[in-house]
C-alpha positions in Angstrom: -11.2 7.7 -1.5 -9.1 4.8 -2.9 -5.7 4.9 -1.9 -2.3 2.7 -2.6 1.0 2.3 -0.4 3.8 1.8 -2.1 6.5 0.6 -0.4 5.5 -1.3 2.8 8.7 -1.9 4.8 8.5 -0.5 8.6 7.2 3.0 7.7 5.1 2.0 4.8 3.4 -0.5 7.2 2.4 2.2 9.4 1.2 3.9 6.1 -1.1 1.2 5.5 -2.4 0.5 8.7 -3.6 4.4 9.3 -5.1 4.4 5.8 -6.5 1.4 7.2 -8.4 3.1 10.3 -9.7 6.0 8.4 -13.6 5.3 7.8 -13.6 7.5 4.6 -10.4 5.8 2.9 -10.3 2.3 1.8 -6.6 0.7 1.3 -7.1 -0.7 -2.2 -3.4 -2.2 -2.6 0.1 -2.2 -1.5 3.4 -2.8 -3.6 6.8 -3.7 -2.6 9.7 -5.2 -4.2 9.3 -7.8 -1.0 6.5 -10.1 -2.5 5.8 -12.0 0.8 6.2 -8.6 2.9 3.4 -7.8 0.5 1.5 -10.3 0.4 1.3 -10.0 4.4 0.2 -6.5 4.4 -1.9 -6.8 2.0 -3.4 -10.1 3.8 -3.4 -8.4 7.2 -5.1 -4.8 5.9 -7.4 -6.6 3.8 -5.9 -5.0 0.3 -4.7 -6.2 -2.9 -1.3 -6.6 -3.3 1.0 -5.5 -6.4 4.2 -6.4 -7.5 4.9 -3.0 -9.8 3.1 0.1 -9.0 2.6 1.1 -12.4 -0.5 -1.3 -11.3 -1.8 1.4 -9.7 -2.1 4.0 -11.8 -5.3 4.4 -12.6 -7.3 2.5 -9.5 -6.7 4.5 -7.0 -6.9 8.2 -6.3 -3.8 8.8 -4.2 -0.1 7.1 -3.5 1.7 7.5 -1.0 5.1 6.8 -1.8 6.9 5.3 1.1 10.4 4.4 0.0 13.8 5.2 1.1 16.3 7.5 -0.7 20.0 7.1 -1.3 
């Protein structure tokens, strides 16, 4: 299964690096409004990163959403 992570600040890094471990998941991208935060995650988890998840939509087959709320 192809999943995304979007929004990869301290939380959504743990997100990523679960998906990460989980031999029947592969991280296929991470989005954040942080570019270099990212970029890093992406780098470090070996995923592509995004800039908008609309990007998403369509590649992957679940999102976890990973972004605070007012």
């Amino acid at each position: 299964m192809k999943v995304g992570v979007v929004g990869v600040g301290s939380l959504g890094q743990h997100h990523a690096r679960v998906y990460s471990q989980i031999p029947e998941v592969e991280l296929f991208g991470v989005c954040d409004v942080d570019k270099k935060r990212a970029e890093k995650i992406a780098k470090n988890f070996n995923a592509q990163q995004f800039s908008d998840y609309k990007e998403l939509i369509g590649k992957v087959d679940a999102v976890s959403i990973v972004v605070p709320t007012p």
